[in-house]
N, C-alpha and C positions, 0 to 999 in steps of 0.2 A: 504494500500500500504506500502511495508517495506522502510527502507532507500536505502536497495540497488535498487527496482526497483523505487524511488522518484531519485536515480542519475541517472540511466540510461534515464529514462525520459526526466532529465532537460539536458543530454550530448543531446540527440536526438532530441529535441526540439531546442536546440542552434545551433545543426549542418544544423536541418531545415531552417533556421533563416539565416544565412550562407549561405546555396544553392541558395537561394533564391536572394538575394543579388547578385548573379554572372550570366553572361550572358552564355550562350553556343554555341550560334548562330557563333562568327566568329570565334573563336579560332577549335570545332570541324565543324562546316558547311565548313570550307577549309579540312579539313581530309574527308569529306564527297564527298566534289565537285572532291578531289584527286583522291581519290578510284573509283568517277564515270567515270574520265574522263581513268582511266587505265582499265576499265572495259569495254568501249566500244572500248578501244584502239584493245584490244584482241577480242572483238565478230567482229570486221570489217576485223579482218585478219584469222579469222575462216570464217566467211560467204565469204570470198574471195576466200579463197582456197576450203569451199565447191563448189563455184561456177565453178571453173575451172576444179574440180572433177565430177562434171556432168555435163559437156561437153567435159570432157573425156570419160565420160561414155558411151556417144551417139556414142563416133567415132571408125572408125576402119581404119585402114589404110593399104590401100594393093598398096603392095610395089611391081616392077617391074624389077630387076632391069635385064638385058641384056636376056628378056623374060620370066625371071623365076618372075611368081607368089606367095605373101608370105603374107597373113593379120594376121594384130595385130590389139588385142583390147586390147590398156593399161588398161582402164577403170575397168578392171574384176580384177587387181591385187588390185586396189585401193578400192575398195568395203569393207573393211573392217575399214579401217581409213576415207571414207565416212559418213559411221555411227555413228561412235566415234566422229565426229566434228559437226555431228549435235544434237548430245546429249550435245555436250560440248557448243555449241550454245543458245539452250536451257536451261541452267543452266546460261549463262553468261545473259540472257535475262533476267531470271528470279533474277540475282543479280542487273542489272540495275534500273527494278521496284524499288527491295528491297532499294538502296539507295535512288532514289526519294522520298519514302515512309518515311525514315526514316528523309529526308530533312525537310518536311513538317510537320512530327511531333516536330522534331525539331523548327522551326521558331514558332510552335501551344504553345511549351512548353515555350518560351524564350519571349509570350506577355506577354507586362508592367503589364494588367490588371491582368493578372491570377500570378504575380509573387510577383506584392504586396498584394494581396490579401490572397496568402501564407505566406507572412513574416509578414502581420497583423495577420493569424489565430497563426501563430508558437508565436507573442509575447503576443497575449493574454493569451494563453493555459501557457505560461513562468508566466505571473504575476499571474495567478489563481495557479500554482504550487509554487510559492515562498511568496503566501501570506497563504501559510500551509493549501491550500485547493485541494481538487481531481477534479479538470474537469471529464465528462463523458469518458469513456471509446474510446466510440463512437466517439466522439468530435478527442483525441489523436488518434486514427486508422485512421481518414479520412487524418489529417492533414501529419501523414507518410508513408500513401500508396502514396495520393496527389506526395509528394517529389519525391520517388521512380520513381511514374512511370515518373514523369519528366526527375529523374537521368539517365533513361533504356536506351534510345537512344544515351545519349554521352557517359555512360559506352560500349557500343556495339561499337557505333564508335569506338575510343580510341582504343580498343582492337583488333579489324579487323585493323586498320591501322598498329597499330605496328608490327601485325602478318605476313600483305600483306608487308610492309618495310623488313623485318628480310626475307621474300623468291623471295624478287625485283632481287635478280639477276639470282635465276634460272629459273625462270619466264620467265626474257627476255631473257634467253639460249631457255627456250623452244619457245617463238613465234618468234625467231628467226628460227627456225628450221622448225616450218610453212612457216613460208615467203618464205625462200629458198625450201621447197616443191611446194611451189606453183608457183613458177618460173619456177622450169624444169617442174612441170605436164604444163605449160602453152606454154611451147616452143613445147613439141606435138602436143598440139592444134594448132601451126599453123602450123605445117609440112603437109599441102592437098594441097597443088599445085600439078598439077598432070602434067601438060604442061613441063617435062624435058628431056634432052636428057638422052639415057643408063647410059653416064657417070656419069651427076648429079644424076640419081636414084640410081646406083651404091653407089656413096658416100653419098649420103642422105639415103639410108637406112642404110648404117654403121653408119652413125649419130644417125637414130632413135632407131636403136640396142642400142646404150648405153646410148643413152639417158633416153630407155627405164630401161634398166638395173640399171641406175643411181635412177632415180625414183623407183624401185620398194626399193632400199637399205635405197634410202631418206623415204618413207612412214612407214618403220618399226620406224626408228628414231624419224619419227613425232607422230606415235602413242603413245610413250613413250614420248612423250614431249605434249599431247593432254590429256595422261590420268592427268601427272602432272599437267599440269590446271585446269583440272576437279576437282582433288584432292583439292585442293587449294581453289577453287571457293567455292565448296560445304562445306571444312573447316571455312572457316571465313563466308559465309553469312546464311548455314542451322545447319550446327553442333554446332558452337559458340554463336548463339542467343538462341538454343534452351537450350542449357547447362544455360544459363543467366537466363535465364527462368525459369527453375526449380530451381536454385539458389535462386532465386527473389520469388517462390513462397515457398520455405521452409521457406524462412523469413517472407513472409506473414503470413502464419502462426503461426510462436512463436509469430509475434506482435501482433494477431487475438487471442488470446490465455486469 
C-alpha cells in the first residue's frame, strides 16, 4: 500500500468513525415526514379532482330553456386532463411508498446496535493501520460500503428536500390551480335539478354556458400545472435517486478496486 493510498485510508476510516457517531433519525426523519406529508397533500387534491372529473364524465345535461332543447357533456372536454391526473396520481403514490420506504431504512440504519458496531469495526481497522500494519482488503470494503449504504438515505433525503423547498412555490401555484379546477368542474355537477321554471332554465343555462366555458379554459391551465407536478415528482423521487445510485456505484467500485 503506498502512502498516498495508507492517507486516504486513514481520512476514510476517521470519516467512518464520525458517521457513525451521529444520528440521522431526527434531524432528516423530519425532512422525510415533511416531504411525506406535502406528498399526500397533493395526491388528495389530485384524486379529488379526478373524482369530480368522473362524475363529470357520466353526466350530460340537457338544458330546456323556453322549449328549446340543448345537451352538454362537459365531461368529453375534460378527458384529456383526466388522464394526466391519474398518471400524476400514480407517481404521487408511488412517491409516498418511496418515503415510507426510505423512513424505515432510515430508523434500520440509525440502530445503536449496528452503529457501534460500525465505529468498533472503523476503530479497529484505524489501530491495525497506525500500528504500520494492512488489515485485509476485505475487512476495509465491508466497513465503507457498511457507511455508505447507511449515508444513501439521508444523502437522498437532504437533497429531495432542498430541491422540493427551492420549487414550494410553484408547486403551490400549481395545486392551486387544481383546487380551483375542481371547484367549477364540481358546480356542474350539481346543476341536475331539473324541476325549474322557463325563466330559471333560461338563466341556469346561461350559467352553465360559462361555467362550462370557464372550465374548459380552467383545464388547459391545470394540465400545465398537472404536468408540472409530475415533473417535479418524478424529478426528486425517480431521476435523483437513480443519479445517487450510479454515483454511489462508480464509487463502489474505485473502492472494490
Amino acid at each position: 500500500m503506498s502512502k498516498l493510498q495508507y492517507r486516504i485510508y486513514i481520512g476514510l476510516l476517521l470519516l467512518c468513525a464520525i458517521l457513525a457517531l451521529l444520528p440521522f433519525e431526527h434531524t432528516v426523519g423530519q425532512q422525510l415526514t415533511e416531504m411525506l406529508t406535502i406528498t399526500l397533500a397533493v395526491y388528495a387534491v389530485a384524486r379529488g379532482l379526478n373524482g369530480v372529473i368522473s362524475m363529470a364524465q357520466g353526466t350530460e345535461l340537457a338544458i330546456e330553456p323556453m322549449g328549446v332543447g340543448v345537451t352538454l357533456a362537459p365531461g368529453e372536454i375534460l378527458d384529456p386532463l383526466n388522464d394526466l391526473i391519474e398518471q400524476v396520481s400514480t407517481v404521487l403514490l408511488f412517491a409516498a411508498a418511496s418515503l415510507g420506504v426510505q423512513k424505515i431504512m432510515l430508523g434500520m440504519g440509525d440502530i445503536n446496535l449496528f452503529r457501534w458496531l460500525l465505529l468498533g469495526l472503523s476503530l479497529i481497522a484505524l489501530m491495525i493501520m497506525i500500528s504500520k500494519r494492512t488489515p485485509p482488503k476485505l475487512f476495509l470494503n465491508m466497513i465503507l460500503i457498511l457507511t455508505l449504504l447507511r449515508c444513501v438515505v439521508p444523502m437522498t433525503a437532504i437533497m429531495s428536500h432542498q430541491i422540493q423547498n427551492g420549487l414550494a412555490v410553484d408547486r403551490q401555484q400549481a395545486v392551486s390551480v387544481l383546487a380551483d379546477t375542481q371547484q367549477k368542474v364540481n358546480i356542474i355537477n350539481q346543476s341536475s335539478d331539473e324541476n325549474k321554471s322557463w325563466y330559471e332554465g333560461l338563466k341556469e343555462s346561461l350559467d352553465i354556458t360559462a361555467s362550462i366555458e370557464a372550465v374548459e379554459q380552467k383545464a388547459e391551465q391545470a394540465i400545465s400545472s398537472a404536468i408540472h407536478i409530475l415533473a417535479e415528482f418524478v424529478l426528486v423521487f425517480m431521476l435523483l435517486p437513480i443519479l445517487l445510485f450510479m454515483v454511489l456505484f462508480t464509487v463502489f467500485k474505485r473502492l472494490l478496486r
